[in-house]
N, C-alpha and C positions, 0 to 999 in steps of 0.2 A: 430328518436325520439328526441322532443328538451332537452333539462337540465329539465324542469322546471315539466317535465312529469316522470323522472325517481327519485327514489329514495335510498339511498344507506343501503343496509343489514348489520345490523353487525350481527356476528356470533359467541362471544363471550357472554357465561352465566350470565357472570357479569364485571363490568367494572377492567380492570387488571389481568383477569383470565392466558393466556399465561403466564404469570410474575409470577403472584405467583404460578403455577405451573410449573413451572421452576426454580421456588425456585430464581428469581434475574438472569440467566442465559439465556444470551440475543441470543444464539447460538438456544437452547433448544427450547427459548420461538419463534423465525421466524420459527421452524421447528414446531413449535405446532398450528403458526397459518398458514402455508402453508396444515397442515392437514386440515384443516377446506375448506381450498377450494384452489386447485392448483395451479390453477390459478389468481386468486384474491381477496385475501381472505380481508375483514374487520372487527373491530374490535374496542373498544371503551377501552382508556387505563384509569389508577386509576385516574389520575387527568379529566377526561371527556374528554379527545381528544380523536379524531377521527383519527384513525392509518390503510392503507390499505398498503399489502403488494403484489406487483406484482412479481409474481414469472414464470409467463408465459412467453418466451422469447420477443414475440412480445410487450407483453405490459411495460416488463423492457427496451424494445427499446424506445419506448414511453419515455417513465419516463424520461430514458435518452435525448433522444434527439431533441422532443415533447415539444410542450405549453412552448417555452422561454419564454413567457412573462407573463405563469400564476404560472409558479416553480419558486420560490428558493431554493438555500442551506437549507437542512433539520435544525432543531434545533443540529444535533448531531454536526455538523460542528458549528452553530454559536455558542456552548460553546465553541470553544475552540480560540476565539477570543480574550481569557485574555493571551492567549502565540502569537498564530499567527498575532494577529495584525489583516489586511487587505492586506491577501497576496492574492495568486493566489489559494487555497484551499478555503478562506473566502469572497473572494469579490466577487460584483454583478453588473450585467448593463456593462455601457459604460467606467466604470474603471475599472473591470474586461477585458473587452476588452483590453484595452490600454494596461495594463498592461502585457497579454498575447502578446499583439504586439511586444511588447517591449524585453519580454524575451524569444522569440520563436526562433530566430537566433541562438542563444546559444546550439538549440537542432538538428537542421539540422546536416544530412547527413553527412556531410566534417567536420563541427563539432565534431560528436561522434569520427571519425574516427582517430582524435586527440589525442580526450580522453581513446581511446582503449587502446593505448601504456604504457599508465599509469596505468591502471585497470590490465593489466596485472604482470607490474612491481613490484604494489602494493602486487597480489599475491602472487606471486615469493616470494616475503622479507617475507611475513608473514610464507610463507608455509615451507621456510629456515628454519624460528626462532623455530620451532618443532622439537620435537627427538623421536625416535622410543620406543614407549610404554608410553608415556607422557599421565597423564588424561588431558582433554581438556573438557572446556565448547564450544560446537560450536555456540552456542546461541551467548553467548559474542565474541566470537570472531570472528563473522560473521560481528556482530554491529560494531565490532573495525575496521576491514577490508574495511567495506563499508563507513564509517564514513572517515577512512583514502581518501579513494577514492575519494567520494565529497569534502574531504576540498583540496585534488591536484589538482580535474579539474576543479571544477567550482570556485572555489575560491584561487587558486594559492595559499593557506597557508597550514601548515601540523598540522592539529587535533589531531592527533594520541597521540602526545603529554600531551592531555586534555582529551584524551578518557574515561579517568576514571571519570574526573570533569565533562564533558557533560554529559556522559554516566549515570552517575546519574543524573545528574539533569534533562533529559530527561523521564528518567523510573519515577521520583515524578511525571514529568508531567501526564505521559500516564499513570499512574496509577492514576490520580485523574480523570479519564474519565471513565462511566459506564454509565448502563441505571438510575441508580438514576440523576444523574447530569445531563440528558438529559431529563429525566422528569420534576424532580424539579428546575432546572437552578440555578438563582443565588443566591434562597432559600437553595440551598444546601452548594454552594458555600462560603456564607458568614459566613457557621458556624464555630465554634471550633473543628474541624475533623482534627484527626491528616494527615489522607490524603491529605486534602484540603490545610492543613498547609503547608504539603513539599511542595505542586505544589506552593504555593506564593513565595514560600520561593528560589525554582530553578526559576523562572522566572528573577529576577534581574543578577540571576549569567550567564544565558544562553544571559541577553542583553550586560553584560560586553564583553561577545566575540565576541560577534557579532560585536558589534561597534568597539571594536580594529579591527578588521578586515579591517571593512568599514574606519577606521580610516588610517591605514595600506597605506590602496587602495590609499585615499588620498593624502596623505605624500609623496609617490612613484612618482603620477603625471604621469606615464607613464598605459600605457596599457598591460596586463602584459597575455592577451589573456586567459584569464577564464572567467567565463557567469559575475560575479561581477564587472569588468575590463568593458564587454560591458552595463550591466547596466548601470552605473554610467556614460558611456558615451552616450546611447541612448538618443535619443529623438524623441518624438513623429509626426512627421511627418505629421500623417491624422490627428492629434488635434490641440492643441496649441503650439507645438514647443516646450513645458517644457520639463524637465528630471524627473528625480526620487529624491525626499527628501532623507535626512539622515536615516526617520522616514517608506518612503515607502522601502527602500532599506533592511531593516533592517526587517522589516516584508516578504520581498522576501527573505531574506537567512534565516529567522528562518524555515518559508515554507519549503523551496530546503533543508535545513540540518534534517529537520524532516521526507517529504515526502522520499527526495532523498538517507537517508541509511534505516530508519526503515521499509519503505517498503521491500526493497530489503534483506535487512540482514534477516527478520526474510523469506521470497521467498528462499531465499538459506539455513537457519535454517533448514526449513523442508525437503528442499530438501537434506540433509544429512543424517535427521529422516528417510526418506524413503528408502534411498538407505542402509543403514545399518542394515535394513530389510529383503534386497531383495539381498542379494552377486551374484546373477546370471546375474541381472541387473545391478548394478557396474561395474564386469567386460566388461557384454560388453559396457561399458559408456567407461571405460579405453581403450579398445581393439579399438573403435570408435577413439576416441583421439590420441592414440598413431601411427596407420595406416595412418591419415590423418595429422599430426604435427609433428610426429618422436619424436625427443630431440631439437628441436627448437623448439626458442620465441613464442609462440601462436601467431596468429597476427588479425585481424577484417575479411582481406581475408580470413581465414579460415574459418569461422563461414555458407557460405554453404556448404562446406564439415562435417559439424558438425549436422546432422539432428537429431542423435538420442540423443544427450546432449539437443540442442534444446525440443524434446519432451520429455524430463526427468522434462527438468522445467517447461514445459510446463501443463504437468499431477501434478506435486508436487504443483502447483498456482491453478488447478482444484479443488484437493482436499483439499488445506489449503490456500485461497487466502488471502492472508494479507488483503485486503481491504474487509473485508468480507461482509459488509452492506453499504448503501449510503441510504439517505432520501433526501426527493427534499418538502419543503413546501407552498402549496398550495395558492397562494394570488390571485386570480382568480378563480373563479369557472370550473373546466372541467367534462369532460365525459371521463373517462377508463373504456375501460371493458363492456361498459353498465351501469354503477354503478356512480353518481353525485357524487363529490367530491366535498364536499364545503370546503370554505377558513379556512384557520387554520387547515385542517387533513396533515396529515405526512404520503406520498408516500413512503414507502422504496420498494427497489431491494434489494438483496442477491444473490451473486454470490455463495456464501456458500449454499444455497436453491436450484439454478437454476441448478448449474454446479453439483449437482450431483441427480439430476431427473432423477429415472430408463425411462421415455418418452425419453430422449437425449440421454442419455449413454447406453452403455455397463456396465452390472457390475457398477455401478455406485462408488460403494465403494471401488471395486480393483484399486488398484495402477499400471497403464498397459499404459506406453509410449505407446506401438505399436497403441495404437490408433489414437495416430497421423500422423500414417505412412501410407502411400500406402498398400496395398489395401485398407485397412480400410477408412472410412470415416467417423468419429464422430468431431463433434457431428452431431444428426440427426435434427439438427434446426441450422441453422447457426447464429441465438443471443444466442446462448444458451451457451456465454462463454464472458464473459468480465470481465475480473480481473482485467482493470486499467478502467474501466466506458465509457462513450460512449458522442459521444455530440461534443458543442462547450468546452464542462468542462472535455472532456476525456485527463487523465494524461498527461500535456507535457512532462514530462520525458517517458514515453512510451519507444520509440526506446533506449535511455541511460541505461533503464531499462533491455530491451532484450540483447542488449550486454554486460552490465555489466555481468548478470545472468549468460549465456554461458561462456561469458572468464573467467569467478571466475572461474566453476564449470569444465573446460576445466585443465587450471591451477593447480587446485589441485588434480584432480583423477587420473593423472596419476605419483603423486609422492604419493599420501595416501588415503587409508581407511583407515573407522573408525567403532568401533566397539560399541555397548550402553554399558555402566556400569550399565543402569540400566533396569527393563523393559520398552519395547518402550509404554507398556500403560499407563505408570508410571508418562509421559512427557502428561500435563494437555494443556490442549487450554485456554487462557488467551482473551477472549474480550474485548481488551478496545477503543482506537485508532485503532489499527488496532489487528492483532491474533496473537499473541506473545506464544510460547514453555513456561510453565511454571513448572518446577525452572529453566529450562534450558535445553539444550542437552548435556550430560556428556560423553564422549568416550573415548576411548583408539585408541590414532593415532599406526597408523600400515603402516609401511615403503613397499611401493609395492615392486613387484620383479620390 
């Protein structure tokens, strides 16, 4: 059937209805419009766009890795181009390409395996710096942890020191991001909001680091073998031989310092929340750990003897996937689903929707590693799981990601659990960027036997 014969349903009573019966809660409102239709639901938001949400695995395959040349980056990405610049999260086309070309070596294979040693190390000193019955936020100190880790591997400087200065000026940012600012853009943007406010106000101070950094690199003249080091030395090969500006360099490490800990810190956040839930499951995370590493160094070779750590993180990104939503907008007219999509509607996926569909899962709601394990076979749709997104725009940190996750969470369980101080319902989901623990994860570190 051509475009020009199908027509697109929306199935929303009035324009913004998911929204304000969600009361603002953007979590709520994908889950209210996945009710409407499972699999492809549409839907007309308060400002008259056209919003369809594919929650079918097949057609978030699509979404993702489908119609290059009739998708862009959703609106929820191109706001936040007042911090990222034109990085590898915002850009589009044949500079997007490049750019990915360019910073792809960085994440190979031989590469990570570099970076493992460090990741571990990083562990280690943190998991030291603890004393038996200490409260602990693991929220923050997940952030500090991974923050520490990307500023050793990819950028050979040590963060950890600024963690507090980042650290904040970071959270202004991601809290100036919501479905309002994604609706209303830079109508919202330019008002007198005291949110709006901090986010202008951490943008200058997140660029002073950066550039010392990049400044840093400079000054050194030498290669100093982290992903910034090969940056700054690339050059594009299948284009015109140029490198990377001061200007492009600097929107790839605001990128890498944003995607590369917030993702993962708040991936290990929860996967704390869940394990201090479940003490049956901890120990055998420990007992896993301990049989296959002993009281030596963690090391990257161990990571296939680590299955069932693997599928702890694995399950904990199922049910709290940092990257919870993606949108891809429409400049080209296509056909999903059956359903015409004219230009200007906003495609999103939801891994938060998809990955826990009673159709894929088991229990969709239980908290149950074993499902990744032999004999079992879940999911029962094999798209029916993508926490870092799919595509030519699927995460390049990916594999940096997998290993990081593991060796943290290898690293620390078998020197401590942790216990909630508070109750675990207590600890709110935060939408903004990505799904953030809110006020945090508060415990009582507890010294293993």
């Amino acid at each position: 059937m051509s475009a020009e014969r199908l027509r697109y349903t929306v199935r929303n009573r009035f324009p913004g209805e998911h929204l304000v019966r969600s009361r603002g809660n953007l979590l709520r409102s994908v889950e209210l419009m996945a009710a409407t239709d499972p699999d492809l639901a549409v839907a007309k938001t308060v400002v008259g766009r056209t919003i369809l949400l594919a929650s079918h695995p097949d057609l978030a395959r699509e979404v993702l890795t489908g119609h290059p040349r009739s998708l862009r980056k959703g609106l929820g990405l191109q706001r936040t181009r007042f911090v990222l610049g034109n990085g590898l999260l915002t850009s589009e086309g044949e500079f997007h390409l490049r750019q990915r070309r360019l910073a792809q070596p960085a994440f190979h294979r031989e590469r990570i395996a570099r970076y493992a040693e460090e990741m571990v190390a990083r562990t280690e000193a943190a998991a030291a710096s603890w004393t038996d019955g200490q409260v602990l936020d693991l929220a923050r100190a997940m952030h500090h942890l991974t923050l520490d880790i990307v500023g050793r591997t990819l950028f050979g400087v040590d963060l950890l020191g600024r963690a507090a200065e980042l650290g904040k000026a970071l959270t202004a940012v991601l809290d100036s991001f919501s479905i309002w600012l994604i609706l209303f853009g830079e109508r919202l943007y330019d008002l007198p909001i005291p949110r709006m406010r901090r986010a202008k106000q951490a943008v200058p101070a997140l660029d002073a680091a950066i550039y010392a950094i990049i400044e840093d690199h400079r000054r050194s003249g030498r290669d100093q073998g982290d992903l910034l080091s090969m940056l700054m030395a690339a050059r594009d090969a299948e284009g015109d031989g140029s490198g990377m500006t001061d200007v492009q360099l600097r929107d790839e490490v605001m990128t890498l310092i944003l995607a590369g800990h917030e993702t993962t810190a708040n991936a290990l956040a929860w996967t704390w929340w869940f394990l201090a839930q479940h003490p049956t499951i901890d120990a055998r995370l420990a007992a896993e750990v301990r049989d296959a590493c002993g009281d030596r160094p963690i090391t990257m070779a161990d990571l296939p003897n680590l299955p069932y750590t693997r599928a702890v993180f694995s399950e904990a990104m199922r049910l709290r996937p940092p990257a919870y939503a993606t949108s891809r907008e429409v400049i080209e007219p296509i056909v999903l689903g059956g359903q015409e999509v004219p230009v200007g509607a906003q495609v999103l996926v939801s891994p938060w929707v998809t990955q826990r569909d009673p159709r894929w899962w088991t229990e969709p709601l239980r908290f149950d590693p074993d499902r990744w394990l032999a004999p079992r076979a879940e999911p029962n749709h094999r798209h029916a799981y993508f926490p870092f997104g799919g595509g030519t725009r699927v995460c390049i940190g990916e594999q940096f990601a997998w290993t990081e996750g593991i060796l943290v969470i290898a690293a620390l369980v078998r020197r401590w659990r942790f216990r909630l101080t508070i109750p675990a319902s207590a600890v709110r989901l935060q939408a903004a960027v990505t799904l953030r623990p809110a006020p945090g994860i508060p415990v009582v570190c507890e010294r293993r036997p």
